[in-house]
N, C-alpha and C positions, 0 to 999 in steps of 0.2 A: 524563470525559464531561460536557456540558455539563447543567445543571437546572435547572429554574425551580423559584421559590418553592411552585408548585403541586407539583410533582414530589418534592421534599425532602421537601413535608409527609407525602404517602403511607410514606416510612418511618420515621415516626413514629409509634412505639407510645405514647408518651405523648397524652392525648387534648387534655390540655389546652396542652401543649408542640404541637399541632394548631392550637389555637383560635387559637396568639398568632401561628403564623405567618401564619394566616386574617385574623387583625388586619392585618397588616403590609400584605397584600395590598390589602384595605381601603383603607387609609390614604394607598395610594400606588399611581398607575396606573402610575407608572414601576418600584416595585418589585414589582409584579404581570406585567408583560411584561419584565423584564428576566431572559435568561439569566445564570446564572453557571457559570463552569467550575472545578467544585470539585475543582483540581487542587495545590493548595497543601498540601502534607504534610511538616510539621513534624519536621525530622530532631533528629540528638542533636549535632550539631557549633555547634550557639550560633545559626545563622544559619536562622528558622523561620520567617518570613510572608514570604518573597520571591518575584515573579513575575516572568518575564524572557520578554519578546516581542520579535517584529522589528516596527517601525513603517513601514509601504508609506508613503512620502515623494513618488516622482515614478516612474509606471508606465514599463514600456519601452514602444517604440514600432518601429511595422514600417514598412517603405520599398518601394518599387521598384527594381531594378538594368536595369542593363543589361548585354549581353553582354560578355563580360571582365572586366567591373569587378568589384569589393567591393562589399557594403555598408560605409557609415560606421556603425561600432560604438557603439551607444550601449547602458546598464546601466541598472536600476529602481536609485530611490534608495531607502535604508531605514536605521533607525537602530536601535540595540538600545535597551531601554527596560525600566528592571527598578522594579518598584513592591511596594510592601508591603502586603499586608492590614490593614487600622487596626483598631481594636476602639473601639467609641463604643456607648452605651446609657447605663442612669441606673438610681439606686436610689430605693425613697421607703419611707417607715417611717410603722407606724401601730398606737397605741396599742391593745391588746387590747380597750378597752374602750369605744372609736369602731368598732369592728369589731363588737361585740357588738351593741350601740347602732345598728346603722346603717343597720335600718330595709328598707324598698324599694330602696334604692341599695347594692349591696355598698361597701362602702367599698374592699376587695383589690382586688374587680373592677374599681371603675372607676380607683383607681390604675395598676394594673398598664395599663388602653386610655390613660388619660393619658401611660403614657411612651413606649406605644409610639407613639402620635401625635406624642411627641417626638422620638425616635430616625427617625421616617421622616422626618422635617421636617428636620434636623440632616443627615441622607442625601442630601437634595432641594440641600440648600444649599450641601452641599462638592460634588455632581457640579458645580454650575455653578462653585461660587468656591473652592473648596478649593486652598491651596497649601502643599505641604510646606516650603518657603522660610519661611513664615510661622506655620505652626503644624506640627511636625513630629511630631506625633501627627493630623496629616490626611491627608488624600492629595489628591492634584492633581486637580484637577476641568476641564471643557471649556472656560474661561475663558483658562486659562494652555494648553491643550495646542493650543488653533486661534488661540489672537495669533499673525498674522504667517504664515497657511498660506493657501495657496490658494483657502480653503472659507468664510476672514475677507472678509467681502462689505459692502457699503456704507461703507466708514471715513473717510471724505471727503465723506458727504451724509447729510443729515437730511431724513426722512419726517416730514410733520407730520400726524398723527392726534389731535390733541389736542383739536378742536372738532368736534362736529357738523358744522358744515362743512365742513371740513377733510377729514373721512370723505367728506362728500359729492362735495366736488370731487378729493380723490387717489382715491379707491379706485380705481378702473381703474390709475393711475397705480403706489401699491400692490404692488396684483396681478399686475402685470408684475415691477414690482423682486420678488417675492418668487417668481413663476415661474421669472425666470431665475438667481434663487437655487437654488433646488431642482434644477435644470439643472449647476448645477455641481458635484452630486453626484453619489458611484459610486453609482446608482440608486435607485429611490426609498428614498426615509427613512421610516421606521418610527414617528417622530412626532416633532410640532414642539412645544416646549416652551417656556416663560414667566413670566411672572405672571399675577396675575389679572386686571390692568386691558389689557394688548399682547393676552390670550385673547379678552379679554370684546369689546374692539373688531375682532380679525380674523375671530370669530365674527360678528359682526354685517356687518362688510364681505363674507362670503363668504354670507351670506345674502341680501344687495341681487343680488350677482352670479349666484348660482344655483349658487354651490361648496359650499355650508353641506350639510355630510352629517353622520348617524347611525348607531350602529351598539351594540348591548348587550355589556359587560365580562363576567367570567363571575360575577356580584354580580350581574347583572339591569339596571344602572344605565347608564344614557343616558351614550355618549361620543359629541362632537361631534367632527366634522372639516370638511377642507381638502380637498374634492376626497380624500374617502376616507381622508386622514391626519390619525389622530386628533392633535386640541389637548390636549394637556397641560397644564394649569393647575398651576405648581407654589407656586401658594400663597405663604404668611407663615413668617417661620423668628422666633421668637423665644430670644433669647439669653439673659435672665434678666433684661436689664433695658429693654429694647424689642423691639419687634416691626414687621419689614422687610420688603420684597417678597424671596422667593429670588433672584429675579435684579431683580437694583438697577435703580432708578431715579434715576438721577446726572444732576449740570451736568456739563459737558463743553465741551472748546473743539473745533468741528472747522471744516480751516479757518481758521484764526485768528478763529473767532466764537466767543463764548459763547454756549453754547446750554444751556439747563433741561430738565427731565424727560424725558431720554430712556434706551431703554431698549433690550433686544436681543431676539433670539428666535432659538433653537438648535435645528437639525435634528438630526434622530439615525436613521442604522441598525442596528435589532438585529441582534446571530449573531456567529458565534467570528470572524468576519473582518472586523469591524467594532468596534462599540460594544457590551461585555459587561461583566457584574458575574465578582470572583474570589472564592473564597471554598476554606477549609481543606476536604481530603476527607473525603466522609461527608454526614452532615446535619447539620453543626456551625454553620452560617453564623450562625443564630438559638439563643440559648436565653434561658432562663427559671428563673429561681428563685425560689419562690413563701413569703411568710412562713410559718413554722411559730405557728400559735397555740396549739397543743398542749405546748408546751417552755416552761418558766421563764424569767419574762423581761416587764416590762411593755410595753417597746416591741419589735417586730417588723421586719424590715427583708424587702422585694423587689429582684429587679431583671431587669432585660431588658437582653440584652447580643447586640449583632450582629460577629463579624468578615466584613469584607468589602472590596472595592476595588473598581475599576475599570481599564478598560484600552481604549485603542482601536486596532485593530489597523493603521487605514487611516487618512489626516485624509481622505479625502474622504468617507470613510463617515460624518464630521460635520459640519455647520458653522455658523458663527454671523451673521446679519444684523440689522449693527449701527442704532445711530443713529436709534432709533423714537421719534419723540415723544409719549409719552402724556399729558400735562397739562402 
C-alpha cells in the first residue's frame, strides 16, 4: 500500500521519531509529496532491498479495419527494471559538556535538523544525478533514466535566459518550448523541478505572462507555480568539500558549439504508475537515533538514517528539458 511521509508518521508512536519525519517534510517539497510504496520486505535468502517493476517504454496503439481484413498487430513496449532501496543519512557526535553548555540552541537539536537537512539534500541530488554505475551504494536518478527517451526534449537547442533581456525578448518564446514540453507528457505532471537560479527565472517569466500561480503546502508556506504546477526549487547539494546547484549548471557542446551555463528542468508525475519513492514495509523508511547523555562516555554519537529509492513506472510520466541558459 502506497504512504507518504505524512501517513508513516501517524504510525509512529514515538513523538520524537514524529518530529524528524516532520523535518524531512520540511526540508524538502519533493519528499513531502512524494508517495512511496512500502513494499520491499526483507526476506531470509541474502537478497533484501530489491524492487522489480515493468517500465511502460512505447504504449499500444488502436487502428481502423476494414471488412475482412486484420488489424496489423502491434505490442506496448516495456522493460523489466529491478532497483534497490539505498540507505544514506549521517551521524554527528557531541561532547556531553557543549550539550550541557549550550545554552538557547539545543546543541542535539540542532545537530540532529542539520543532518537531516543533509540527508534531504543528498535525496534531492541522486533523484536528479544518481548512478549506480558510479556510485553503487546510490541509486539511479532521472538523469540517467530519461537520456535518450521520448520525454528528452530540447537536445539540439539552446534557450537563452541568461540576461534580462534575453527573458525579455524569449519568454514567449520559452513558454512555448516549455508548453509543448509538458504536451509530451502522459498528463499533467505533478511538478517541475531545478535549481534555484532555471526556478527563480521561470517564476519570473510566468509572472510577466500571467501563469505565475500559488498555492500553501501543508507547513502554511507559499509554493509558486506554472500554470498551477508547483516549481520546485531543488536547491545546493553540498558534499563536504563544495557546494553545487542539485541539478548542474554545465558548458556543454550542442550542435558543435560550445555553449556555458546551461542547465535543465525535470517534469515529474506522482502515483504508483508513475514517478514514486520505495521504501521497506512498515514505517521503517525514516529513523532516528538519538545520543544517550545519560550513559558513560564523554562523547555522544547521533544519527538519521533513511532507506529508500525510486522508481518510474512510465518514462512519459517524466521528462527533462534540456539546454536552459541561466548565466
Amino acid at each position: 500500500m502506497p504512504i507518504t511521509l505524512a501517513q508513516a508518521k501517524v504510525g509512529m508512536a514515538d513523538k520524537v521519531d514524529q518530529m524528524v519525519v516532520d523535518e524531512f517534510r520540511r526540508a524538502s517539497l519533493l519528499l513531502d509529496a512524494l508517495e512511496f510504496d512500502n513494499a520491499v520486505s526483507p526476506g531470509t535468502g541474502g537478497s533484501t532491498l530489491t524492487y522489480g517493476y515493468q517500465r511502460l517504454l512505447t504504449p499500444s496503439t488502436a487502428d481502423f479495419r476494414a471488412i475482412n481484413s486484420e488489424y496489423s498487430p502491434n505490442v506496448a513496449d516495456r522493460e523489466d527494471i529491478y532497483t534497490k532501496l539505498k540507505i544514506f543519512g549521517g551521524s554527528y557526535d557531541i561532547d556531553r559538556v557543549i550539550q550541557e553548555t549550550s545554552g538557547q540552541i539545543n546543541e542535539a537539536n540542532f545537530q540532529l535538523q542539520q543532518k537531516i537537512v543533509g540527508a534531504a539534500n543528498l535525496f534531492h541530488y541522486t533523484v536528479i544525478n544518481g548512478d549506480s554505475a558510479v556510485n553503487t551504494n546510490a541509486f539511479d536518478g532521472l538523469d540517467k533514466a530519461l537520456a535518450g527517451s521520448s520525454t528528452e526534449i530540447n537536445t539540439d537547442t539552446v534557450t537563452d535566459l541568461s540576461t534580462e533581456s534575453g527573458l525579455d525578448s524569449n519568454k514567449f518564446a520559452f513558454l512555448d518550448v516549455l508548453d509543448s514540453f509538458l504536451a509530451e507528457l502522459d498528463g499533467r505532471p505533478s511538478a517541475l523541478m531545478g535549481n534555484s537560479k532555471l526556478i527563480t527565472k521561470i517564476k519570473s517569466l510566468a509572472r510577466r505572462a500571467g501563469y505565475r500561480t500559488s498555492a500553501e503546502d501543508a507547513f502554511g508556506r507559499t509554493v509558486d507555480g506554472y500554470d498551477n504546477i508547483p516549481l520546485v526549487d531543488l536547491g545546493y547539494f553540498y558534499d563536504g568539500a563544495a557546494t553545487v546547484p542539485t541539478v548542474p549548471i554545465e558548458d556543454r557542446t550542442v550542435n558543435a558549439t560550445a555553449e556555458t551555463g546551461l542547465t535543465d528542468l525535470y517534469a515529474v508525475g506522482f502515483g504508483m504508475d508513475g514517478f514514486h519513492g520505495i521504501s521497506p514495509t512498515g514505517n521503517s523508511v525514516i529513523r532516528n537515533f538519538l545520543p544517550d547523555f545519560n550513559t558513560p562516555g564523554a562523547v555522544k554519537f547521533g544519527e538519521v538514517e533513511m532507506v529508500a529509492g525510486i522508481a518510474l513506472k512510465a518514462t512519459r510520466k517524466a521528462g527533462v528539458l534540456r539546454n536552459i541558459k541561466v548565466r
